[in-house]
C-alpha positions in Angstrom: -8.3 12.8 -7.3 -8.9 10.3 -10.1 -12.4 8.8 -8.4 -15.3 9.4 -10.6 -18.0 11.8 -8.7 -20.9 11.8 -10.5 -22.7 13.6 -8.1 -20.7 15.6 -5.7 -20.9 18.1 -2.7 -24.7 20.2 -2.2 -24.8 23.6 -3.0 -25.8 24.2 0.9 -22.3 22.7 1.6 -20.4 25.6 -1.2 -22.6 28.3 0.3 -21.8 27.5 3.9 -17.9 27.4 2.9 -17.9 30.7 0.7 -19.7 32.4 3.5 -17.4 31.6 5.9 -14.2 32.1 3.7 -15.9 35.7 2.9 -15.0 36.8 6.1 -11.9 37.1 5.8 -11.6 38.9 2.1 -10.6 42.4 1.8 -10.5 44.4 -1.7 -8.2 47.2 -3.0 -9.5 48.8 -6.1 -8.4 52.6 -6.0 -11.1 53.5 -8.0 -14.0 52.2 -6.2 -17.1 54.3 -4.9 -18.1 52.4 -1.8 -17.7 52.9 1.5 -14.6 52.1 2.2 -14.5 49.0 4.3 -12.9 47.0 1.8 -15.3 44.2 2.5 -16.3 43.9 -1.5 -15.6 45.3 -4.4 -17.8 47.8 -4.6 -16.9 48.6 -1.2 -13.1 47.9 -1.7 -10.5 49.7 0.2 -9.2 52.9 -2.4 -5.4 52.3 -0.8 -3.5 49.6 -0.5 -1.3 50.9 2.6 -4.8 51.3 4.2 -5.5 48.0 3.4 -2.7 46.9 5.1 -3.0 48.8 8.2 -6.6 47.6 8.7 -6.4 43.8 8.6 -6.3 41.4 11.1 -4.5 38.0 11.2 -6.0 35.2 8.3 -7.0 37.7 6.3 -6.8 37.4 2.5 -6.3 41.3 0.8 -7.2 40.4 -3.2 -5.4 43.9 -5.4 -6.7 45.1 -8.4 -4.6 45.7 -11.2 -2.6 48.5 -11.2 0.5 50.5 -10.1 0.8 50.9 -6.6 3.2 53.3 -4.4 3.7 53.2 -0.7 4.4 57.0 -0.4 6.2 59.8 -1.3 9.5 60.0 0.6 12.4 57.9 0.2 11.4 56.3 3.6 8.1 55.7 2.4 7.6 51.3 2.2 4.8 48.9 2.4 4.8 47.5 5.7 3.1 43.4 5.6 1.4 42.7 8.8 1.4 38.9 10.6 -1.1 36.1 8.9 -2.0 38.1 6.1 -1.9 37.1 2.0 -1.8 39.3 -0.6 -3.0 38.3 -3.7 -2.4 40.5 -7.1 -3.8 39.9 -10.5 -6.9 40.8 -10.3 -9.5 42.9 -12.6 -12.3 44.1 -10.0 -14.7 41.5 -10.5 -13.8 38.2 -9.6 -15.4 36.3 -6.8 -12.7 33.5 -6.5 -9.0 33.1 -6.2 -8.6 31.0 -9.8 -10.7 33.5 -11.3 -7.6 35.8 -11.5 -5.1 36.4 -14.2 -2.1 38.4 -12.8 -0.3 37.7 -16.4 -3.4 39.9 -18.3 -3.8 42.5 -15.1 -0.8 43.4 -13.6 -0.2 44.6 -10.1 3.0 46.5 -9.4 4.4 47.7 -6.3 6.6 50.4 -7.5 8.9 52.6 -5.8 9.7 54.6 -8.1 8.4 58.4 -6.7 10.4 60.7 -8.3 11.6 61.5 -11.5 9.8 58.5 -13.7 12.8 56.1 -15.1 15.2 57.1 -12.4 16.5 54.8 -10.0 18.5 57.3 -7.6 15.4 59.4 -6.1 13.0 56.0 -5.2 12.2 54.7 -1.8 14.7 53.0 0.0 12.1 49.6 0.4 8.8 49.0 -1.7 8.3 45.9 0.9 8.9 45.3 4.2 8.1 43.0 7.0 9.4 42.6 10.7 11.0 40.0 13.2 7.1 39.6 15.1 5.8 38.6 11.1 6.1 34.5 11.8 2.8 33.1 10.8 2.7 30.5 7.8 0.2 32.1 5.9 2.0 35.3 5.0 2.4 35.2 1.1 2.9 37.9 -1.5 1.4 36.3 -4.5 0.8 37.8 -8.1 2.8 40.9 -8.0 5.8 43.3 -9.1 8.2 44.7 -7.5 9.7 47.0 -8.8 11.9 50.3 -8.5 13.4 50.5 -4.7 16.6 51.7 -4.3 18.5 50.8 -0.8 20.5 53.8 -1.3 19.9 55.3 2.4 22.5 54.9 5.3 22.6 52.1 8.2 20.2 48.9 7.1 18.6 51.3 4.3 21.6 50.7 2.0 19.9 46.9 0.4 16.5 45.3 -0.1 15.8 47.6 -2.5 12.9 45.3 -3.6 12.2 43.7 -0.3 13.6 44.2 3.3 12.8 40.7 5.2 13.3 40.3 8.5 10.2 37.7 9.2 8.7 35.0 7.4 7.3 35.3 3.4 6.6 33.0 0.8 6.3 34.5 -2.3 4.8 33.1 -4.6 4.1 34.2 -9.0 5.9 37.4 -8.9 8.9 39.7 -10.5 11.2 41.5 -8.6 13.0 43.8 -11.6 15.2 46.9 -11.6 16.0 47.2 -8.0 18.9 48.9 -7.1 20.9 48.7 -3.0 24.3 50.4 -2.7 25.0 47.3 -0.4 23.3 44.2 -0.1 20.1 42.2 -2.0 18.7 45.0 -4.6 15.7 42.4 -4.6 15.8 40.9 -1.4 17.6 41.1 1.6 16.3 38.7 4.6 18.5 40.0 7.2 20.4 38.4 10.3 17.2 37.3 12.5 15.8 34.1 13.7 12.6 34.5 12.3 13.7 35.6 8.8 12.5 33.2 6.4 11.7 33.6 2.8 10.5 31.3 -0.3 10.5 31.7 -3.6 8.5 30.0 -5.9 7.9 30.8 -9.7 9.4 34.1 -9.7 11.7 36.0 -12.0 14.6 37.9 -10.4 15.7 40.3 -13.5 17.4 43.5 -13.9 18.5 43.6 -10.1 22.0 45.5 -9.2 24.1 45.6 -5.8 27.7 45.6 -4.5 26.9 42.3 -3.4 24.4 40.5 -4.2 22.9 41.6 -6.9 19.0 39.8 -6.5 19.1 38.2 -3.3 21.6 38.4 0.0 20.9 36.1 3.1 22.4 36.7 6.7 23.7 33.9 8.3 20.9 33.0 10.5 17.9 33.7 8.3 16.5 31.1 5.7 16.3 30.9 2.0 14.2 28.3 -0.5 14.1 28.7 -4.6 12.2 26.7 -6.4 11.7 26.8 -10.1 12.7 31.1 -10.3 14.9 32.6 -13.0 17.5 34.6 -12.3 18.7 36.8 -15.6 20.7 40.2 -15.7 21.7 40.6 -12.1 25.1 42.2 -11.2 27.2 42.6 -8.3 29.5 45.3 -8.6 32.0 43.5 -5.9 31.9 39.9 -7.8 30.3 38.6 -4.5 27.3 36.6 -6.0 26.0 38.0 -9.0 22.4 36.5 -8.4 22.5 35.3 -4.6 24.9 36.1 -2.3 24.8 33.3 0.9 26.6 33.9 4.0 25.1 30.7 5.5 24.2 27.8 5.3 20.1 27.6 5.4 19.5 27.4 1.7 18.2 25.6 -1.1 17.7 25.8 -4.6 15.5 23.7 -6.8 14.7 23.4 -10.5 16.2 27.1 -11.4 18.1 29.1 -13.5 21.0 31.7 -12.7 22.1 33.2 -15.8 23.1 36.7 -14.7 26.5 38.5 -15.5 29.3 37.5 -18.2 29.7 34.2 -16.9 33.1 34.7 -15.2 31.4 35.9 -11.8 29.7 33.8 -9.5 26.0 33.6 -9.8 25.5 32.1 -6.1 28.3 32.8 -3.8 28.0 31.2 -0.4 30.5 32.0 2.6 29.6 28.9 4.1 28.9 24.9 3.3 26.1 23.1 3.5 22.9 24.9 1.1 21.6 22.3 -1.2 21.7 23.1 -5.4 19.4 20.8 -6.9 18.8 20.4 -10.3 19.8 23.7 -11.5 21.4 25.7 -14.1 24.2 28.0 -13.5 26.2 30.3 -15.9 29.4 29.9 -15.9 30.7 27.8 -12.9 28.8 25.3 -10.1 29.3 27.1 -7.0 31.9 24.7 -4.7 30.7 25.5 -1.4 26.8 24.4 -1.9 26.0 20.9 -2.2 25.6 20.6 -6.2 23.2 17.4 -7.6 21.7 17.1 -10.4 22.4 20.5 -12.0 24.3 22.3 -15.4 26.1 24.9 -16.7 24.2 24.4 -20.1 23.1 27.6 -22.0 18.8 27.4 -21.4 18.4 28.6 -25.0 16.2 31.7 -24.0 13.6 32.9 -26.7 15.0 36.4 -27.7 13.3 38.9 -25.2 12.1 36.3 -23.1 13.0 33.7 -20.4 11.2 31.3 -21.7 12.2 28.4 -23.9 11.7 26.1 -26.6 11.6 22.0 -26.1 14.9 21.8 -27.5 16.0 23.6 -24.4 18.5 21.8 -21.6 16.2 23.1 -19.0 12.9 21.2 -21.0 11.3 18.4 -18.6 15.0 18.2 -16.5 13.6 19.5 -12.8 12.8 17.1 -10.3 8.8 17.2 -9.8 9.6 16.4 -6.1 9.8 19.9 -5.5 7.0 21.0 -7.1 3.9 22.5 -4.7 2.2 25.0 -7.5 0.1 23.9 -9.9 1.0 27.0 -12.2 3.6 28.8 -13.9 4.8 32.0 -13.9 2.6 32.6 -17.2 -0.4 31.0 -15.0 0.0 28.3 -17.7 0.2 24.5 -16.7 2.9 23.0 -14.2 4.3 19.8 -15.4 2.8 19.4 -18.8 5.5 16.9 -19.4 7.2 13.7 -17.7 9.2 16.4 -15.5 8.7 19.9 -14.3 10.6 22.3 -16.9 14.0 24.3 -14.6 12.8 27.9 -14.1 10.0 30.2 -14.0 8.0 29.1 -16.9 6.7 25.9 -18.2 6.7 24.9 -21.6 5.6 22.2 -23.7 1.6 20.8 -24.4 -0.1 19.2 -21.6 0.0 15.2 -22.4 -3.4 13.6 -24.5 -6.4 13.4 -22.4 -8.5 11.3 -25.6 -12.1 12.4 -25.9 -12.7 15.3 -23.7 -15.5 17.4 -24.0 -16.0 19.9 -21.6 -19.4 21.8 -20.1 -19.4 25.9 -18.5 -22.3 27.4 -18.9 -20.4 31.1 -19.1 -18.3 30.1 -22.1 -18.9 32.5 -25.2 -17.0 30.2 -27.9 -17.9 28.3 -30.8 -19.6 25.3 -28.5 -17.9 22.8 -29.5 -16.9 21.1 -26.3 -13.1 20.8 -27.0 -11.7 23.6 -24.3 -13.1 25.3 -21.6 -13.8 28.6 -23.9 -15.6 27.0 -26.7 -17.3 24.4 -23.9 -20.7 23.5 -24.2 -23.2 25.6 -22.0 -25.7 23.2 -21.7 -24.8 19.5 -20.2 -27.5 18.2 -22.3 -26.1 19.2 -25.7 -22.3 17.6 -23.9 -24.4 14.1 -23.6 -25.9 14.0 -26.8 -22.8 14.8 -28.4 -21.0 12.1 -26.7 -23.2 9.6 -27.8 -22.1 10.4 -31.2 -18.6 9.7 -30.5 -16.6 6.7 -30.9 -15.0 5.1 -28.2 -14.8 6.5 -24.5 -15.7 9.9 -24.0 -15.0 12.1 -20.7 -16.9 15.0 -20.1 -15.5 17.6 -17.4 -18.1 19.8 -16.0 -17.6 22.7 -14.7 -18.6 24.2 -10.9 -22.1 24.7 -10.9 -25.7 23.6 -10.3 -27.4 21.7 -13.7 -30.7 21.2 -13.9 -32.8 18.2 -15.6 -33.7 20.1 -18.4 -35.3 17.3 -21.0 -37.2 14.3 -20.9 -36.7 10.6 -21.7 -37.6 11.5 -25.5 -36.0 15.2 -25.6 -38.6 17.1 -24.7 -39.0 19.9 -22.2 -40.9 17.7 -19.1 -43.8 18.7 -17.9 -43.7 17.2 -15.1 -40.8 16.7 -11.9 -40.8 12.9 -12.5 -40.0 13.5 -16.4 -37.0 14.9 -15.8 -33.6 12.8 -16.8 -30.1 13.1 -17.7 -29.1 10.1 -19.8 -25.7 9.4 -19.8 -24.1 7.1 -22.6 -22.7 4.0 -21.9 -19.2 5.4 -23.5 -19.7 8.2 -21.2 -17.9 8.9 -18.1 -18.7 12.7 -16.2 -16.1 14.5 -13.8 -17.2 17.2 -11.7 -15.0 19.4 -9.5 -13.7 21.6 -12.3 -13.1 25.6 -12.0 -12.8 25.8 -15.5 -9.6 26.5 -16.9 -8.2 22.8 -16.3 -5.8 20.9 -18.4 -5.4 17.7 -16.6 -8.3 15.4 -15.4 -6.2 15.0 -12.2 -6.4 18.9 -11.6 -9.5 19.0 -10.7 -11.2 19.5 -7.1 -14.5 18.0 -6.3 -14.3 19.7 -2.9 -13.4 22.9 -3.8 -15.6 23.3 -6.7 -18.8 21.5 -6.2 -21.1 20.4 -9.2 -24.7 20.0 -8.3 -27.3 18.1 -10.7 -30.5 19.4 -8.9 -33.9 17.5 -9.6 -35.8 20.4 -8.9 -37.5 22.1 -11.9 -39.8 24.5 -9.7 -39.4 26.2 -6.9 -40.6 23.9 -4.0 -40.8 20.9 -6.4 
C-alpha cells in the first residue's frame, strides 16, 4: 500500500465497478416516497422485515438511521436470510459504504413492543438466523440490539438479543439490556453444526440471564471475540457472568470482561481447550481456557463510558495479530499506537505523518490543508502551497477526477496543450484516499480511484 500512484485507475474502470456492485444494493429508509423496490434511496424499501424477505444471496441491505421493530407479538423477530450483509449507520444519502457514520446515526433493532422501558412484555428474539444460514458473507454491521426478552417456553427462554443457529459475523455493534430466563440474554448460538458467530468491535452491556448473562455457546457451535467489551452482565446462577462456554470452539482476543462484583466468573467454560488471548478479566482468569497474555487489571473506565485514558492497562497491550478492522467501535482509528488498544474502543493520537496536506473538493472548512474537513478543494492551491513548505511535503488527494486547471505561468489556459499540474520537487502525491484517513498506509488506490484528466473540453 506504500507505492506512490501518481496517476491511478480511469474513471471508466470506477464506473464499470460501481455499476456492477450497484446491483446488489438494497435501501431501507421508512420514510421514503419511492416505489418500493428498495433499489435506491429514493426508491428504498419503507420496512426493514420486507427488506429482508426480498433479497437474494450477495446482496448488501444499507439501513437508515432509526429504530426498528420486527413486530408486534412476543413471537415477532427479524429473521436474516443466507449471503446477505446488513449494514446500519446510515443517514439516507450516502452512495458508499465509508460514507456512513453509525456513531452520529444510530440504527437500533429494538424489541421492545410493549410498554416502553419494560423488559417483561418484548419479543422473545430481535435477531434470528437458521441452521441453512452458512454463507461467509452474512454480517450484521453498524447496529443495536436492543430489548428482547427470551422469556417464552422451549428454545424461546435465551437469545434475547440474538438466537443463532447459522453462521454471523458481527461486526461495530451493541447488544444492551437483553433479558433470557435461561441462556445468552445477548446471544445464544445454539447446539448445531453450522452455528458460528464472530464478534468484532462490539459492546456487550447491560445483558441479564440465569446463565450466561451476554453470550452462551452449545457445545458444537463456534465462538470468536475480538477486541469487544463486556461491562454489567449478570448471571443470576454464577454460571458465566459475561460468556458462558460449554465447549471448547472458542477464542477470545484483545477484550475486556468486567461484568459482575468480581467474585463470579466472567467466562465460564465446561470444557478445555478455548483460547484467552490477551485479555482482561475481572476478578479471576478462568482455569479451563487456555490463558496467554492476559490481566485482571482494573481498565480505568472514563466515568460513563468504556473507554479509556492512555494511562490505562488495556492502552497499546492487544496483540495487532488479531486485528482485521480498520475501525473502532467510535468509527475512530484502529491501531493508532505501536499495539491495538484491548476492547471496543481505541484510544490514543494516530502516530506523526510530517507535512501532510490533504485535497477534497467537498470539504467546507477553513482550507488549510491540514485534515480532510479543512482540505483544500482545489489541487492547485495544495501544490502551490507545498512549494512554500520546508522540507518534504505529502499531499493525499482525495477519490476524484482533477482537472488541469492552470497554465505554466498560473493562468487559466487557453488552450488543451497549456494545461499543467507542476508538482514541487519537495512534493510527493498519494491518491486512493476516501477521505477520512489517518494513516498514509490506509489508503486504497483500487478502491478509490483518483483521476487527473487532460481534458478541458468536452471532446478535447
Amino acid at each position: 500500500m506504500k507505492t506512490i500512484h501518481k496517476i491511478l485507475l480511469l474513471t471508466a474502470l470506477l464506473s464499470t465497478a460501481l455499476t456492477t456492485q450497484a446491483q446488489n444494493f438494497r435501501f431501507v429508509d421508512p420514510a421514503a416516497t419511492g416505489n418500493g423496490s428498495g433499489t435506491s434511496w429514493a426508491n428504498a424499501f419503507t420496512d426493514l422485515q420486507t427488506a429482508l424477505s426480498s433479497v437474494g444471496t450477495g446482496t448488501q441491505i444499507w439501513v437508515k438511521q432509526g429504530t426498528y421493530k420486527p413486530g408486534t407479538a412476543t413471537n415477532s423477530r427479524f429473521y436474516l436470510p443466507n449471503g446477505v450483509a446488513l449494514y446500519g449507520g446510515f443517514d439516507g444519502t450516502e452512495t458508499q459504504l465509508n460514507e456512513r457514520d453509525w456513531v452520529a446515526h444510530p440504527t437500533i433493532l429494538s424489541g421492545d413492543i410493549g410498554t416502553p422501558g419494560l423488559l417483561s412484555d418484548n419479543v422473545w428474539h430481535v435477531v434470528v438466523n437458521h441452521s441453512s444460514v452458512t454463507d461467509s458473507r452474512n454480517r450484521l454491521d453498524g447496529f443495536t440490539v436492543t430489548g428482547g426478552n427470551g422469556a417464552g417456553s422451549s428454545w424461546h427462554n435465551q437469545g434475547g438479543g440474538m438466537y443463532l443457529a447459522g453462521y454471523l459475523k458481527v461486526v461495530n455493534c451493541r447488544i444492551v439490556g437483553n433479558g433470557a430466563t435461561g441462556k445468552g440474554a445477548g446471544v445464544s448460538i445454539v447446539a448445531t453444526t453450522n452455528a458460528e458467530a464472530e464478534f468484532i468491535n462490539c459492546v456487550f452491556e447491560d445483558n441479564h440471564a440465569a446463565i450466561g448473562g451476554a453470550i452462551t455457546v452449545e457445545t458444537i457451535s463456534k465462538l470468536s471475540v475480538t477486541n469487544c467489551t463486556f461491562f454489567n452482565n449478570t448471571s443470576t446462577q454464577n454460571v458465566g457472568q459475561s460468556v458462558y462456554l460449554k465447549g471448547s470452539n472458542g477464542s477470545f482476543y484483545n477484550s475486556i470482561f468486567w461484568s459482575g462484583n468480581g467474585t463470579q466468573h466472567e467466562v465460564h467454560a465446561l470444557a478445555t481447550g478455548a483460547d484467552m488471548d490477551y485479555c482482561i478479566v475481572k476478578g479471576n482468569l478462568p482455569t479451563t481456557l487456555n490463558v496467554s497474555n492476559s490481566s485482571t487489571s482494573d481498565p480505568q473506565f472514563i466515568t460513563g463510558t468504556l473507554t479509556f485514558a492512555n494511562t490505562s492497562p488495556a492502552f497499546d497491550a492487544g496483540s495487532n495479530a488479531y486485528v482485521n478492522e480498520i475501525f473502532d467501535l467510535s468509527g475512530n482509528q484502529r491501531t493508532v499506537g505501536g499495539s491495538v488498544d484491548i476492547g471496543a474502543y481505541e484510544t490514543g493520537t494516530p502516530p506523526n505523518q510530517g507535512n501532510v496536506l490533504r485535497v477534497c473538493p467537498s470539504a467546507t472548512g477553513i482550507g488549510d490543508g491540514l485534515s480532510w474537513p479543512n482540505a483544500f478543494t482545489d489541487l492547485h492551491e495544495a501544490l502551490t502551497a507545498a512549494s512554500l513548505m520546508s522540507g518534504n511535503v505529502s499531499i493525499w488527494i482525495k477519490q476524484g477526477n482533477y482537472a488541469h486547471t492552470l497554465n505554466s505561468a498560473g493562468n487559466p489556459p487557453t488552450k488543451p496543450n497549456d494545461a499543467v499540474i507542476k508538482v514541487a520537487a519537495n512534493t510527493t502525491l498519494y491518491g486512493g484516499f476516501f477521505g477520512n484517513e489517518l494513516l498514509e498506509t490506509d489508503r486504497d488506490p483500487a478502491l478509490y480511484p483518483v483521476t487527473i484528466d487532460g481534458r478541458l473540453l468536452p471532446g478535447s
